[in-house]
C-alpha positions as CSV (number, residue, x, y, z in Angstrom):
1,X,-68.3,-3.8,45.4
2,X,-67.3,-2.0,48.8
3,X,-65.4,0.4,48.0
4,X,-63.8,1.0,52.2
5,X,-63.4,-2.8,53.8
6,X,-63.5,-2.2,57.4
7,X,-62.1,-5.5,59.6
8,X,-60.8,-5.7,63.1
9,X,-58.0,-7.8,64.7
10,X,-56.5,-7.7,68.2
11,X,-58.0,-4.1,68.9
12,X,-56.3,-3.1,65.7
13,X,-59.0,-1.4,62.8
14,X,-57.8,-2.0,59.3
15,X,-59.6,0.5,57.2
16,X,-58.9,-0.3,53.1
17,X,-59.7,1.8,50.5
18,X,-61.3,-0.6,47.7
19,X,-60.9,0.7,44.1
20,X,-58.1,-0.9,43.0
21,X,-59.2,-0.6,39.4
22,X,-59.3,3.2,39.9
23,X,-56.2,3.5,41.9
24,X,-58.3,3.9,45.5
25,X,-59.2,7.2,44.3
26,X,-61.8,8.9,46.3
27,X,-65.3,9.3,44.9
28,X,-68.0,11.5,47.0
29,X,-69.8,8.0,48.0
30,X,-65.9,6.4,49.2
31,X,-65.2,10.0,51.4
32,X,-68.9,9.2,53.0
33,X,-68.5,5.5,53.6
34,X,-65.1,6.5,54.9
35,X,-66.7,9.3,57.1
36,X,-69.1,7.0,58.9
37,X,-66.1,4.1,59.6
38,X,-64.3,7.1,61.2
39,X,-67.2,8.5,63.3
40,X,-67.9,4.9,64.6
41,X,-64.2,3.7,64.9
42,X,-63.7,7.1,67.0
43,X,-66.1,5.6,70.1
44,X,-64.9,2.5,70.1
45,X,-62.9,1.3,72.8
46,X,-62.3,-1.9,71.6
47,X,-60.1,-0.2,69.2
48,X,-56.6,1.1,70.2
49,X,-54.7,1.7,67.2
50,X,-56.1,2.2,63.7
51,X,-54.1,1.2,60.3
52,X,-55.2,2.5,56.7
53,X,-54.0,1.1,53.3
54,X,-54.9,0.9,49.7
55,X,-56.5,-2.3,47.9
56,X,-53.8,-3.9,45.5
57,X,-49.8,-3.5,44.7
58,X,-50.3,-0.1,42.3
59,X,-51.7,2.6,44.8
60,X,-52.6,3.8,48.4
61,X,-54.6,6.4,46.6
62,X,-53.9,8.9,43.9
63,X,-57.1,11.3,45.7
64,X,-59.6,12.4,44.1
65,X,-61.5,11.1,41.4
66,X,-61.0,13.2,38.3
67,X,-63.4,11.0,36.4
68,X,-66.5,11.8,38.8
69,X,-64.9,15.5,39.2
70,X,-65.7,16.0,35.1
71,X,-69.3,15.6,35.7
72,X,-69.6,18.0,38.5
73,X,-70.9,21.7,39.1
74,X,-69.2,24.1,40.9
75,X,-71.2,23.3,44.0
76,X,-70.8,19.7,43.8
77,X,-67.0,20.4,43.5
78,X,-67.1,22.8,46.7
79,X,-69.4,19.9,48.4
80,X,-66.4,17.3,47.5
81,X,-63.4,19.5,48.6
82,X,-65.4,20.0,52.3
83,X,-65.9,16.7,52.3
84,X,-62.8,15.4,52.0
85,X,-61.6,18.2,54.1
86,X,-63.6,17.3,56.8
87,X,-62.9,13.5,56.8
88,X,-59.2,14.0,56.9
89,X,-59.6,16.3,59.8
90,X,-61.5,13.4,61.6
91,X,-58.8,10.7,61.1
92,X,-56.3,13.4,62.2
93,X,-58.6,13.8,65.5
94,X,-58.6,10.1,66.3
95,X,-58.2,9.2,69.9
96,X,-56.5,6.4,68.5
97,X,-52.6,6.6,67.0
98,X,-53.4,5.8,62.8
99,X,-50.6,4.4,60.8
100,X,-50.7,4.9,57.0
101,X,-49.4,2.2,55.1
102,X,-48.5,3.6,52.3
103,X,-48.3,0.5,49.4
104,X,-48.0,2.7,46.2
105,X,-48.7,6.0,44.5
106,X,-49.4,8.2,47.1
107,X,-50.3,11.6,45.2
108,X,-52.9,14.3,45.8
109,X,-55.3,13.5,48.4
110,X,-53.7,10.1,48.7
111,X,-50.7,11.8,50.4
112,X,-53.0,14.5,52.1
113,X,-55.0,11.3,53.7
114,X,-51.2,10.1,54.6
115,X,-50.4,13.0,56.1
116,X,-53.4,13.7,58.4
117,X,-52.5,9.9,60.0
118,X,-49.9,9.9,62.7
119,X,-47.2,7.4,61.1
120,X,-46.4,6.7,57.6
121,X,-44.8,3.4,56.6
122,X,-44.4,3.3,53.0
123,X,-42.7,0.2,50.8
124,X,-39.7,1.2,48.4
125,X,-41.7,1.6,45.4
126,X,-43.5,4.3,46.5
127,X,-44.0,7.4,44.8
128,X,-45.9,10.5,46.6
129,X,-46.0,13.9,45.9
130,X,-49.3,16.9,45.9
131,X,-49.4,17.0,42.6
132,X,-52.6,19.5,42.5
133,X,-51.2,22.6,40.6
134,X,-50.4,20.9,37.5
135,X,-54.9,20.2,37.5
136,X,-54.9,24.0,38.0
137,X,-56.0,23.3,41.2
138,X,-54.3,23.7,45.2
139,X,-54.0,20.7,47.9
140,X,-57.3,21.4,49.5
141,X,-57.6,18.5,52.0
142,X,-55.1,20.2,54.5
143,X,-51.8,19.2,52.2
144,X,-50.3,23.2,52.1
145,X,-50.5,22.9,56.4
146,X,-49.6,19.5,57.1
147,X,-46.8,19.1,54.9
148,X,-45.5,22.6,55.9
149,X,-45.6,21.9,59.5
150,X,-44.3,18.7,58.7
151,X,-41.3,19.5,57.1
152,X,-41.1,23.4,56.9
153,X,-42.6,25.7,54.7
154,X,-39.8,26.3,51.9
155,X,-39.5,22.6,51.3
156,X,-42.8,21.9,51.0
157,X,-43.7,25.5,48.9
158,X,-40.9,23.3,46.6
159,X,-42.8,20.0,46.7
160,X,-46.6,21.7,46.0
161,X,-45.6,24.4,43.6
162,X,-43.8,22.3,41.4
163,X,-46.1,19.2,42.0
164,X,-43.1,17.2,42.4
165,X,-43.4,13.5,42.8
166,X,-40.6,11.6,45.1
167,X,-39.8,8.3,46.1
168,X,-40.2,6.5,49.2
169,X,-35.9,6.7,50.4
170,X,-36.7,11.1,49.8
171,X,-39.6,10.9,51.5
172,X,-38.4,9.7,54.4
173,X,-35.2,12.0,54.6
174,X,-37.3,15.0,54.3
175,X,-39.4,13.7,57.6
176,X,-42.8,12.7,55.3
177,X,-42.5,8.9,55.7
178,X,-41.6,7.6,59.3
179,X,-39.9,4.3,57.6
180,X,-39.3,2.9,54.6
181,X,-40.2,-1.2,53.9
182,X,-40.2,-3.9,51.9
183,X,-43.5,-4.7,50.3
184,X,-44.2,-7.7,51.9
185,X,-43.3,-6.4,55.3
186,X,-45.3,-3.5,55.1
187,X,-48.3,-4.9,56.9
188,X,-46.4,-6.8,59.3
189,X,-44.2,-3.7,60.1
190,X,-47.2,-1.7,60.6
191,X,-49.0,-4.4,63.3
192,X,-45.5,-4.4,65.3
193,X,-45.4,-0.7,65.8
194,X,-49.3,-0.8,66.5
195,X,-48.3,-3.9,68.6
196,X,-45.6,-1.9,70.7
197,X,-48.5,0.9,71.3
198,X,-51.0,-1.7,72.5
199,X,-49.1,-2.4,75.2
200,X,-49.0,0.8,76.9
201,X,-52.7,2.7,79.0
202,X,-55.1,3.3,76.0
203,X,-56.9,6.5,77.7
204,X,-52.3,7.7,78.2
205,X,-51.9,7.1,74.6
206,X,-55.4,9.1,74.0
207,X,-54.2,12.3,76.4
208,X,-50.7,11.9,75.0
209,X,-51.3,12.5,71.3
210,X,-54.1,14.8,72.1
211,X,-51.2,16.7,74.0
212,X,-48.8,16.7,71.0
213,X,-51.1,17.4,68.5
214,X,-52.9,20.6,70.1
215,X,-49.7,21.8,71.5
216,X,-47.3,21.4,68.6
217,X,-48.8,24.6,67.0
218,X,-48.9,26.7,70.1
219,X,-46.5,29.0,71.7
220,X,-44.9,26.4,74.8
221,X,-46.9,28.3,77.6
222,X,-49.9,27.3,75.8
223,X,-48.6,24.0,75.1
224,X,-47.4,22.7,78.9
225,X,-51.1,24.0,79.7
226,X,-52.5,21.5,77.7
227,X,-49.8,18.8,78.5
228,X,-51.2,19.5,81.9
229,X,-54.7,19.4,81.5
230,X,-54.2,16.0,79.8
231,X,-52.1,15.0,82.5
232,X,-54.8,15.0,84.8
233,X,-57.3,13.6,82.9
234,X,-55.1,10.2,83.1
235,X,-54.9,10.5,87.5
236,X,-58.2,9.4,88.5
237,X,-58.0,6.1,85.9
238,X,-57.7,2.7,87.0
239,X,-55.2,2.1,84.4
240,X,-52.9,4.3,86.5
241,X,-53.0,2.3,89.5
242,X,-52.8,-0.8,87.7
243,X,-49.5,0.0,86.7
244,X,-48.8,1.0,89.9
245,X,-49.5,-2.1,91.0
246,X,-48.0,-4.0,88.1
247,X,-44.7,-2.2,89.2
248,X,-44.9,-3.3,92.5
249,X,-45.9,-6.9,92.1
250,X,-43.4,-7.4,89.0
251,X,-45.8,-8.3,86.9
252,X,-46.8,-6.6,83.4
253,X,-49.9,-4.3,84.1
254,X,-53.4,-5.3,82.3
255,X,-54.9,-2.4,81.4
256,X,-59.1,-1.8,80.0
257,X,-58.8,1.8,79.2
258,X,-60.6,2.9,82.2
């Protein structure tokens, strides 16, 4: 059985993590499939906007898989942490915006996977949390950054050290879920918000999050430097005078991301 399923709709990439039985938790063969959807996704222009999920009702993913992690030597276990590490960084680094529909338990590396995607919807039910120090061990797929640039270091030094789990309604008044859903409108809430961003310039949506993300963390000189770098990047498109165009012809602009 797959354990990623990797479809494509109306330049939308719906990546699911397939392991229901095991609560989509990740095993070192799911982080690689994962891995090499990511690397190809990430040079595909055909794909504007990328959604991730969880196979059945019970989980998005609870991380990583304690089962396989039993069997493991300390090198395997070092192997594993880079690994998942390194894919999160990737889907953080997406050109395209990623929107984490979150269907379930969200804990560990589930939330850590949540949290390296640029929007989090998440259905009532949910419960998330990094729950690592009651293993004995520390978030180490970028949870102890994320969540404390996210939402502030003392709250989130409250959330890790006591491995608290919340629901879906807390989650989203602390600023760690962008909107809270219905089940059955969770997938349908997530396409209209990609659906809003597919109408905009592709290679503007690119330069814009690029902007945001490297310049969040920087002091603002720094950061209006790289707003302006990626600023020009977008001047010599034809997407830019398309809407130029669009505007002056009343019309609604048809971009191609070029």
């Amino acid at each position: 059985m797959e354990k990623i399923k990797y479809e494509t709709n109306n330049k939308i990439a719906f990546i699911t993590i397939h392991r229901p039985k095991q609560l989509n938790c990740f095993d070192y063969e799911t982080l690689h499939k994962l891995e090499e959807i990511v690397d190809e996704t990430k040079f595909n222009q055909d794909i504007r906007v990328v959604m991730i999920t969880g196979a059945g009702e019970k989980a998005f993913s609870v991380g990583a898989d304690l089962k396989e992690r039993r069997h493991l030597n300390e090198q395997q276990v070092r192997r594993n942490v880079q690994k998942i590490r390194d894919v999160f960084t990737k889907i953080e680094e997406l050109p395209q915006p990623t929107i984490a529909a979150i269907n379930g338990y969200a804990l560990g590396g589930g939330l850590e996977l949540a949290l390296a995607c640029d929007f989090r919807y998440a259905v009532k039910s949910a419960q998330l949390g990094l729950t690592e120090v009651s293993w004995a061990i520390i978030p180490g797929a970028g949870g102890t950054q994320r969540l404390s640039r996210l939402i502030g270091v003392a709250r989130a030094k409250e959330l890790i050290l006591t491995a608290r789990k919340i629901d879906a309604n807390t989650a989203y008044e602390l600023g760690i879920v962008t909107r809270v859903v219905e089940r059955e409108q969770l997938i349908s809430s997530s396409i209209e918000l990609a659906e809003e961003i597919l109408k905009n310039g592709p290679l503007a949506v690119a330069q814009a999050k690029y902007a945001i993300n490297y310049g969040s963390n920087v002091d603002l000189k720094t950061g209006l430097a790289i707003e302006s770098k990626a600023y020009e990047v977008i001047i010599p498109t034809e997407d830019r005078l398309e809407a130029l165009r669009a505007f002056n012809e009343g019309r609604s602009p048809q971009f191609k991301g070029e």
